[in-house]
N, C-alpha and C positions, 0 to 999 in steps of 0.2 A: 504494500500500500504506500502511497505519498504523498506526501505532504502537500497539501492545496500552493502554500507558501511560496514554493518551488516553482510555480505555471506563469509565466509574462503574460500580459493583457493578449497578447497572438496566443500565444498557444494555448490559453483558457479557450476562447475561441475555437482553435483546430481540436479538440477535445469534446466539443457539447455540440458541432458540425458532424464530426467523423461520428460518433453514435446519435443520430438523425436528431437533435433538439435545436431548435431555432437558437440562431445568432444572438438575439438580444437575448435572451436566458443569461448565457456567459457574460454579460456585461451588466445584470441584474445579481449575478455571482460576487464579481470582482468590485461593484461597490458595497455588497453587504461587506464583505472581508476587510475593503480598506477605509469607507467611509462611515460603515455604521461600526466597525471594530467587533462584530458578534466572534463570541468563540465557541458557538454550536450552527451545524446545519439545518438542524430544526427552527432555526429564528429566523430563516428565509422564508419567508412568509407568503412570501408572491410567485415561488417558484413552482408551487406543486409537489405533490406527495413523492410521485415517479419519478423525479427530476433531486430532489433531497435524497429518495431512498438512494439511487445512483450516487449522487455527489459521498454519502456518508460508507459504502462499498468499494468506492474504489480512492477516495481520499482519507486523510486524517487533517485536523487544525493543530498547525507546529505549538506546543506549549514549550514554557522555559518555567523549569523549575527554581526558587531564587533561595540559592544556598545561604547569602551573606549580604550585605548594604551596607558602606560607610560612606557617612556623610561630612564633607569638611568645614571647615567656618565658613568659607566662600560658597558654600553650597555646594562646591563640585561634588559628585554623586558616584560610588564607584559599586557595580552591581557583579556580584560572582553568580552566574546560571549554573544548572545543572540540565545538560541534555539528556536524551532520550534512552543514550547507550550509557549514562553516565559520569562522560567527559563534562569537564568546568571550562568554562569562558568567564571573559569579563567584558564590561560595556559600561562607560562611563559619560555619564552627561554633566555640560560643561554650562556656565551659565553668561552669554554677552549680550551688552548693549544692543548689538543685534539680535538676539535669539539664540533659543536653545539651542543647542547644537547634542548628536549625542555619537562619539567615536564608539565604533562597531567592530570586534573579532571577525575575522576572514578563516582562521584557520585553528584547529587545538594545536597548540603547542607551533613552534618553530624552528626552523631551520638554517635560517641566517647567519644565525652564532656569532650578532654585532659584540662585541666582546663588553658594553656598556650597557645592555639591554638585560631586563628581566626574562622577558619572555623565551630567550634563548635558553634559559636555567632547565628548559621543558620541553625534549624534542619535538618535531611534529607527531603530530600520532594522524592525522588524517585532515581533509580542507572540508570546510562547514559548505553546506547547502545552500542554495541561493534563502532556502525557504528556512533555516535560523537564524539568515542573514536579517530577512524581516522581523523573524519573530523580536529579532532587540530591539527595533526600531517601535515596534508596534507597542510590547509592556512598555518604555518609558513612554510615548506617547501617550498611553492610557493612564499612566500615572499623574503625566501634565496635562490634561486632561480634566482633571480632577479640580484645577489652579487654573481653568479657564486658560491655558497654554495650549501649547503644539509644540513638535519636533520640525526644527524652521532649518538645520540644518546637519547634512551628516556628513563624517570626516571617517574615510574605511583606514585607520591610522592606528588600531588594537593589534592584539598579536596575530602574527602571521605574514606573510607576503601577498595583498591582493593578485598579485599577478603570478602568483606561483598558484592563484586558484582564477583564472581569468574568466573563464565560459561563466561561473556561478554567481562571478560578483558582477558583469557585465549584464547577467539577469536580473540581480537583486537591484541595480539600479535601475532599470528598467522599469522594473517593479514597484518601485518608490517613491519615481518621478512622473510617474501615466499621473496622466490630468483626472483620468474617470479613478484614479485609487488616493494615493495619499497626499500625490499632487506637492511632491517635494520639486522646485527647480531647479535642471538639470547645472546652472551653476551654483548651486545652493549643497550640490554633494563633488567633494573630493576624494578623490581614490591616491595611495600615498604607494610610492614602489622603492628601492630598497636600489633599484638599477637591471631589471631583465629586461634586456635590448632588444630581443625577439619580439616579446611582448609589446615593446614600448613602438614599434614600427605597428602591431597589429592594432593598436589601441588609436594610433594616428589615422591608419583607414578607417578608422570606424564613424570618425569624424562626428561625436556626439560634443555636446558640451559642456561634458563633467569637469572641473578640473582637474588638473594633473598635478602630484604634488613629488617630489624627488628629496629623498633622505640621502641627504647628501655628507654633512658631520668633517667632513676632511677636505681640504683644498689641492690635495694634492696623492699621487697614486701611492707613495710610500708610507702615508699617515693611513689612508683608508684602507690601504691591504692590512694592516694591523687593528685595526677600528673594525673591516667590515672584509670579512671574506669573501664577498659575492664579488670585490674588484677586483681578484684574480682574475674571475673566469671574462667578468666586462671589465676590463681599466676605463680609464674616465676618458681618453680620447672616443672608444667605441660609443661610450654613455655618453660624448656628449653629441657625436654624429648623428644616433637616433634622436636625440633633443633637437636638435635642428631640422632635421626630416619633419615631428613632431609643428614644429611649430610652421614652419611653411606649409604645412598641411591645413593644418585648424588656424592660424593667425590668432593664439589665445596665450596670454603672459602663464608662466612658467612659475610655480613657488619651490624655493630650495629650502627644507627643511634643515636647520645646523643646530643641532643640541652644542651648548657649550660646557667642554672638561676642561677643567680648572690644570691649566701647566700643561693641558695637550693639545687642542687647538685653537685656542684663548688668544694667541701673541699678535702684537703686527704685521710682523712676516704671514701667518695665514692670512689674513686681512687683504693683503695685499697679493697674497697670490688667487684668494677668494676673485676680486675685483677682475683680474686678468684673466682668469676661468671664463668669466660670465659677459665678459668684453663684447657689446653688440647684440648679448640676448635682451629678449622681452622677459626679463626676470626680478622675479621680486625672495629676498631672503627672509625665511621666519627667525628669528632667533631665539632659541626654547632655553629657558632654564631648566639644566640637568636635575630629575629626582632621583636622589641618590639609591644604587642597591647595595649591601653590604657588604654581599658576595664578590661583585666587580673593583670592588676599592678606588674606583672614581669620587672624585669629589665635583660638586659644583660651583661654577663659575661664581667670584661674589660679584655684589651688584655694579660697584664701580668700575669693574674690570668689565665688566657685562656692556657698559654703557662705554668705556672706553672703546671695545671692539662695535661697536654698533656707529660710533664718530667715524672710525677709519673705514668702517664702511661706506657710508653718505660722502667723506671726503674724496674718496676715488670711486663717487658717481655710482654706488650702488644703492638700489632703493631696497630699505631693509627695514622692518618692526619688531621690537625687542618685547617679545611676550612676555603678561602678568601668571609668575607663575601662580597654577590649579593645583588644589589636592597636598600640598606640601606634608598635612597634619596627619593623613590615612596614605593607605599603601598606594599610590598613585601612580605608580611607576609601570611602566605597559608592561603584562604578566604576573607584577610583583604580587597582585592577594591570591590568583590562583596557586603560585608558588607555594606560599605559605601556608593554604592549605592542604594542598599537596604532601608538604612536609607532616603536618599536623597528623595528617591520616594514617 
């Protein structure tokens, strides 16, 4: 059986077509699920007995079981699920002046092995379904909800590598952003990649409008081979070839995600090879204060040094925003509460 969660607005459609039920049925479907949020078949009201007995036979509605929730002063909200086979994810909603935002798990455990990263503490064990992809999206939204809110924007930046799971998350956005379901806009979700170059050429065809977001951490190949082992297999001239394909493709600004390690890529000198890297692109730098994990022995940039490297950025022409850090006071760190429970068990 599968999970309703899993079907793109087409292929709910080729589904209730291919076993002779009118068109509009399926799309009487897919706003019970994303606009009214029911989590039974029998609340479809207008569908018909024969048409629910079907939907409840060959589907299921994705549940998340919620192990855990802490909450931080800032409100940021960090949720430990428990799926269906009884792997843990996490999903944290974040709270801006623009709107909720809530970063979403792509995959259990990972494989990356950024050497600064919680999430690496926990190999892969398998890539999440387009349709658990929703179901996070949907409980915090039911929970905001509640506070006369919504899910206004989502960031696929939890653990895993979206694009080491591409087909499921190029559904779940799909999924997310259809007008007749939760009507998230398509630049209103960013998909965050780690560096798969293969990927990042198929993601350019595809020519959607999601943003593109690039976990970048090192200005240079001999900092990021030791930072980030995926630059072996792409060095950064490859990754940034695809970036430029990328962008004469879509004509859409580039964000480079740079966690700051305090005495590792902190100095001037990256700053200034930072600048020369991105010379002539349409790009803009996030700059994240590091949450510390205890196991890595990183420490976090302080604030002044933080703000020094964010000058020598703007000085040599790069446009860059030094984030308020989220979550500082609970496990906030991408992987770090499923770890711990992990361990706990």
């Amino acid at each position: 059986m599968k999970s309703i969660y899993d079907l793109t607005y087409e292929k709910l459609q080729i589904m209730f077509l291919e076993n002779s039920m009118k068109k509009y049925r399926s799309d009487q479907c897919f706003q019970w699920l994303y606009r009214k949020q029911i989590d039974s078949f029998d609340k479809m009201s207008d569908l018909g007995k024969e048409t629910i007995e079907w939907l409840k036979n060959n589907f299921y509605i994705e549940t998340l079981k919620l192990v855990d929730k802490q909450v931080a002063k800032d409100k940021t909200t960090k949720y430990l699920f428990e799926l269906s086979d009884g792997a843990l994810i996490e999903t944290v909603l974040m709270h801006y002046s623009f709107g909720k935002s809530v970063c979403i798990t792509s995959q259990v455990g990972c494989n990356m092995g950024f050497t600064f990263c919680a999430s690496g503490l926990l190999k892969k064990q398998r890539n999440l379904s387009s349709g658990e992809m929703v179901a996070q999206v949907l409980y915090v939204n039911k929970e905001l909800l509640k506070e006369d809110e919504r899910v206004r924007n989502v960031v696929i930046m939890g653990t895993g590598e979206p694009f080491d799971n591409y087909d499921n998350v190029i559904d779940f956005c799909k999924i997310i952003n259809h007008d007749k379901g939760l009507a998230i806009g398509a630049r209103k979700i960013t998909i965050s990649t780690c560096g798969i170059v293969p990927k990042i050429y198929d993601f350019s065809d595809e020519k959607v409008q999601y943003n593109l977001a690039i976990s970048l951490h090192a200005p240079n190949d001999e900092l990021r081979n030791k930072l980030m082992p995926i630059n072996k297999a792409y060095p950064l001239e490859e990754l940034f070839k695809a970036l430029r394909y990328y962008s004469e493709k879509n004509n859409r600004r580039l964000t480079f995600e740079y966690i700051l390690l305090k005495g590792v890529n902190d100095q001037e000198k990256h700053a200034v090879q930072l600048s020369k890297l991105l010379k002539g692109m349409n790009a803009f730098v996030n700059l994240i204060p590091y949450n510390q994990v205890d196991e890595h022995g990183f420490k976090s940039t302080d604030d002044k040094s933080a703000l020094r490297f964010y000058d020598w950025l703007m000085k040599n022409k790069v446009k860059a925003t030094l984030r308020t850090k989220h979550g500082d006071d609970i496990d906030a760190a991408c992987g770090q509460l499923r770890a711990k429970h992990e361990r706990i068990d």
